[in-house]
PyMOL commands that place a pseudoatom at each C-alpha (Angstrom):
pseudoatom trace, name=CA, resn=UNK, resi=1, chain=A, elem=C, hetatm=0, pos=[0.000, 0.000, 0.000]
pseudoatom trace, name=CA, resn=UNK, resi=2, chain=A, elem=C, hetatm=0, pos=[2.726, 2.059, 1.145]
pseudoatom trace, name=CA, resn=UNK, resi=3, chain=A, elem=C, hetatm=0, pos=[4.409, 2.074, -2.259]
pseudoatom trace, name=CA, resn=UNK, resi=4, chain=A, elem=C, hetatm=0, pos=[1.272, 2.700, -4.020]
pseudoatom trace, name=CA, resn=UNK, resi=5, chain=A, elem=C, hetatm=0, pos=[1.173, 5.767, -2.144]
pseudoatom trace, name=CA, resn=UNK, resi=6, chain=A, elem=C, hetatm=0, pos=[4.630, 6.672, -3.243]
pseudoatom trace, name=CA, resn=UNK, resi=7, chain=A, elem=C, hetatm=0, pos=[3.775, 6.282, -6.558]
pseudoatom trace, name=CA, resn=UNK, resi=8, chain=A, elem=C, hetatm=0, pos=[0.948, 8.143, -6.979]
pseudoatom trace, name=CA, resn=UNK, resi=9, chain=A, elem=C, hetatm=0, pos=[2.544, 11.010, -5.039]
pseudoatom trace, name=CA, resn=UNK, resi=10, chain=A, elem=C, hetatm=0, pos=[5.119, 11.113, -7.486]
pseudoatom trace, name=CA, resn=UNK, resi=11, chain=A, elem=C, hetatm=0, pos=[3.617, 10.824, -10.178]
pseudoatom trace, name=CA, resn=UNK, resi=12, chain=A, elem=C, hetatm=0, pos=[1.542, 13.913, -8.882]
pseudoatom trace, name=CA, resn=UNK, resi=13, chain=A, elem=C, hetatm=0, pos=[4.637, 15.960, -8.668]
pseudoatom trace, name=CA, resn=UNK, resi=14, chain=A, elem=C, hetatm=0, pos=[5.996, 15.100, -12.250]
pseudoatom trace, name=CA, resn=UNK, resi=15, chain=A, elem=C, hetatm=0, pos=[2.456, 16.124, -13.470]
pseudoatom trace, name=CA, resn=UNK, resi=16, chain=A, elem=C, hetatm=0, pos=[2.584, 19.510, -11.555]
pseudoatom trace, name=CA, resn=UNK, resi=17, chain=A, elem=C, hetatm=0, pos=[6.342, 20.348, -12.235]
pseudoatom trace, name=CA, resn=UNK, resi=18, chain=A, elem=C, hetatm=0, pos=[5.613, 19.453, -15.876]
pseudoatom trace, name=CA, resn=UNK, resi=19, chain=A, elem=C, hetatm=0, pos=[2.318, 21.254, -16.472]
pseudoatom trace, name=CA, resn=UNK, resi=20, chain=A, elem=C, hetatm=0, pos=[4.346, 24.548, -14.677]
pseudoatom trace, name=CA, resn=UNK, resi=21, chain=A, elem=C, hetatm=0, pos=[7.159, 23.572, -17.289]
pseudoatom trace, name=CA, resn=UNK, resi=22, chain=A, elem=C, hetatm=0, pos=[4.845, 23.834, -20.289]
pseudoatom trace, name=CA, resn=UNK, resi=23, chain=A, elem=C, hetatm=0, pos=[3.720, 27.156, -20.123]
pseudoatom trace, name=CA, resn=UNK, resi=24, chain=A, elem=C, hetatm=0, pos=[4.406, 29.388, -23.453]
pseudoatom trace, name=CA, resn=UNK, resi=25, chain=A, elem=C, hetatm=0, pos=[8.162, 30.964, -23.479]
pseudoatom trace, name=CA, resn=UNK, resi=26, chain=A, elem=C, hetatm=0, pos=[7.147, 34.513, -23.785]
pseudoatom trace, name=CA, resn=UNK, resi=27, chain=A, elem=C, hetatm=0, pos=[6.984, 35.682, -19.993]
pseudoatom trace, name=CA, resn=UNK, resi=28, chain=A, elem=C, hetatm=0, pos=[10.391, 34.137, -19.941]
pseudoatom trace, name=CA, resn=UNK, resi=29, chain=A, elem=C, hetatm=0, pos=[11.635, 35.949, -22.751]
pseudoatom trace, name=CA, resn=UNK, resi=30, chain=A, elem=C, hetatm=0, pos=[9.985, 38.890, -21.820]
pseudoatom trace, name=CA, resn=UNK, resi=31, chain=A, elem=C, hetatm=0, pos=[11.921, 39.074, -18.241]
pseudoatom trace, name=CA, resn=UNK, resi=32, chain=A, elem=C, hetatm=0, pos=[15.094, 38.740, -19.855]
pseudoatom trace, name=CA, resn=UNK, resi=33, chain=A, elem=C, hetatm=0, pos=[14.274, 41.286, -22.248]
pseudoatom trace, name=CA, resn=UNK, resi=34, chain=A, elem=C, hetatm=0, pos=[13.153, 43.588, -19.408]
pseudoatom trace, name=CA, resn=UNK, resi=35, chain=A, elem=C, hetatm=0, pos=[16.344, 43.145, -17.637]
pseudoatom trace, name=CA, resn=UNK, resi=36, chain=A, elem=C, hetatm=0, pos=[18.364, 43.656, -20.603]
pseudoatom trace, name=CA, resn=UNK, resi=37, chain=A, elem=C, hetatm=0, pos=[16.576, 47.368, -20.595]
pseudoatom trace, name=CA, resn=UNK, resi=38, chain=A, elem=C, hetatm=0, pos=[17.763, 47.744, -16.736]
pseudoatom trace, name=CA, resn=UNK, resi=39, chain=A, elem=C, hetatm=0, pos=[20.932, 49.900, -16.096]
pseudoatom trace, name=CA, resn=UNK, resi=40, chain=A, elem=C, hetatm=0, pos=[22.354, 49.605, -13.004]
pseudoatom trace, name=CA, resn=UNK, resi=41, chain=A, elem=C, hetatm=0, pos=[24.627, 51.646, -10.864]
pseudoatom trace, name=CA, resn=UNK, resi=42, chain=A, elem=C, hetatm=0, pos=[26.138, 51.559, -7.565]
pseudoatom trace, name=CA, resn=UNK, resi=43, chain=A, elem=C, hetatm=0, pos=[25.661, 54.311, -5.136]
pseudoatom trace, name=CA, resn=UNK, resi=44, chain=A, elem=C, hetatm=0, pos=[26.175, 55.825, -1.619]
pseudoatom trace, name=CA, resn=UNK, resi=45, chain=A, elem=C, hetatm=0, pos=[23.721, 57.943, 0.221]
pseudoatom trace, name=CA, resn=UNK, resi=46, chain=A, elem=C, hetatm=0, pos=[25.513, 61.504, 1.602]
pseudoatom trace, name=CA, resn=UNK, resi=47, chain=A, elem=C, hetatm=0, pos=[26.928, 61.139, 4.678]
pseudoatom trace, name=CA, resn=UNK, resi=48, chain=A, elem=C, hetatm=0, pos=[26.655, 57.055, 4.829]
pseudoatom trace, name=CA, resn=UNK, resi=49, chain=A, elem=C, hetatm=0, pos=[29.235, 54.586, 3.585]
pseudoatom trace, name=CA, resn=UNK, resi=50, chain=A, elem=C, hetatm=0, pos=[26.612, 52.615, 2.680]
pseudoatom trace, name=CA, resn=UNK, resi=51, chain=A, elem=C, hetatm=0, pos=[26.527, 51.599, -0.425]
pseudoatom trace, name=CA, resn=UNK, resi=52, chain=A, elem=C, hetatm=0, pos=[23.210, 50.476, -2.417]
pseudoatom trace, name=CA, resn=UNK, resi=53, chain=A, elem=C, hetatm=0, pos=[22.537, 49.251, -5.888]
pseudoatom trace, name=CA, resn=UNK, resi=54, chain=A, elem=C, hetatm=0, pos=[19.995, 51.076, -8.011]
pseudoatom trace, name=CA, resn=UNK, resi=55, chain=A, elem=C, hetatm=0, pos=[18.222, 49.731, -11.104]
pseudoatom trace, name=CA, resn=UNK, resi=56, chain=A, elem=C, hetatm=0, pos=[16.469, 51.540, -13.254]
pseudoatom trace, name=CA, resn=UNK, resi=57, chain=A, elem=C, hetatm=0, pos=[14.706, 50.945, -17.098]
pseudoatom trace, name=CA, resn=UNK, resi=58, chain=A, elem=C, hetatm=0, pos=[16.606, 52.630, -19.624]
pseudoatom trace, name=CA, resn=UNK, resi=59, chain=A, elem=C, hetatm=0, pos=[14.116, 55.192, -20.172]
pseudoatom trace, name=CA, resn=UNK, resi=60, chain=A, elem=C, hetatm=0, pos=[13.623, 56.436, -16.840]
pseudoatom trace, name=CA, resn=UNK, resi=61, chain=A, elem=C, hetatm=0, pos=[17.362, 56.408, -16.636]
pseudoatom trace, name=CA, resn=UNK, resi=62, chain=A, elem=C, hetatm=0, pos=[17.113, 59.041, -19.543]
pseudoatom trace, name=CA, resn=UNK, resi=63, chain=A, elem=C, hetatm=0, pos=[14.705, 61.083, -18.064]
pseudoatom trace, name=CA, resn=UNK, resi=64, chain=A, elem=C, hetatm=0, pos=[16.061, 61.399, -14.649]
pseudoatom trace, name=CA, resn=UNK, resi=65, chain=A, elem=C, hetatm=0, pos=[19.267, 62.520, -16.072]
pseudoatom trace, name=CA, resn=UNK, resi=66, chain=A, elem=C, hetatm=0, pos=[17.228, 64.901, -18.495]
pseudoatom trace, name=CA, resn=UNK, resi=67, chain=A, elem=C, hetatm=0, pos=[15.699, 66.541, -15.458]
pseudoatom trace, name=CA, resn=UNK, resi=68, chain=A, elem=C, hetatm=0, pos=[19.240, 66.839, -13.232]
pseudoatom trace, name=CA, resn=UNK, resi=69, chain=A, elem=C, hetatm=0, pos=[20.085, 68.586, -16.422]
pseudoatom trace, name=CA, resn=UNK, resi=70, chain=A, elem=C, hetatm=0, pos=[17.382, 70.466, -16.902]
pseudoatom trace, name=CA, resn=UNK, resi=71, chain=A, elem=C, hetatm=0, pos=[17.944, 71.739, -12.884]
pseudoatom trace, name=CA, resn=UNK, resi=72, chain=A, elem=C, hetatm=0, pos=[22.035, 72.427, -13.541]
pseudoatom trace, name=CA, resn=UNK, resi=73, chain=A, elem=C, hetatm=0, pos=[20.596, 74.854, -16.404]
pseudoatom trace, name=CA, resn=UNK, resi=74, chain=A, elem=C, hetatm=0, pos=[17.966, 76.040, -14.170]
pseudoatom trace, name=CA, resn=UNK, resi=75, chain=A, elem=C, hetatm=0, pos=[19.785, 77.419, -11.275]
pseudoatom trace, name=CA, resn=UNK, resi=76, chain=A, elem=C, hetatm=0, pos=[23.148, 77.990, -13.619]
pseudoatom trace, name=CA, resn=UNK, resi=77, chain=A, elem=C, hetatm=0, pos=[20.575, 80.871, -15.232]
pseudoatom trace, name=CA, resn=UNK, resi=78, chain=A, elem=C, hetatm=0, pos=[19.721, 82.756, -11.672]
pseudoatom trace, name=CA, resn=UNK, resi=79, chain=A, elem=C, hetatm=0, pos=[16.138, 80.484, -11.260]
pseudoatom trace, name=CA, resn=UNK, resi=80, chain=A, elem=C, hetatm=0, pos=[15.836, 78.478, -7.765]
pseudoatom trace, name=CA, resn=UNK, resi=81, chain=A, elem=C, hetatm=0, pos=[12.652, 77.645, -8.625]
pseudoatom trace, name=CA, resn=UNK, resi=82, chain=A, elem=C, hetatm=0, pos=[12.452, 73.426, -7.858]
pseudoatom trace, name=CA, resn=UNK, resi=83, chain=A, elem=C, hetatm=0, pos=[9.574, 71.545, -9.189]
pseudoatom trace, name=CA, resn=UNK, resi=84, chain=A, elem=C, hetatm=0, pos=[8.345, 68.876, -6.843]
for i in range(1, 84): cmd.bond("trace and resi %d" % i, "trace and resi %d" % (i + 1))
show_as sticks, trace
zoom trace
């Protein structure tokens, strides 16, 4: 009885890890893309030693660097106007 048990238990396992196992490539492919698109940097918080890694999508990457431009040019030019 006992190995009938045994049996069916794993052949309940192989059907679960194999129906998880079947599933369409495309959410798999479509994390790896995503990461690809990450760009990650390395960075330390003022006044800590700490350091922490940061990942961010391309494009945000861009526009966060757009806007720390767009600031530089902003107070360069006399305006302390922030935008928050």
């Amino acid at each position: 009885m006992k190995k009938y048990l045994m049996m069916a238990a794993t052949l309940l396992t192989a059907s679960a890890l194999s129906g998880c196992n079947s599933t369409s490539n495309s959410q798999g492919t479509e994390v790896a893309q995503q990461k690809s698109e990450l760009v990650c940097e390395v960075v330390a918080k003022t006044g800590s030693h700490m350091k922490k890694r940061r990942c961010v999508s391309q494009a945000q990457a861009r526009l966060e660097r757009e806007q720390a431009q767009e600031e530089i040019r902003r107070n360069q030019m006399g305006g302390s106007k922030t935008t928050k």
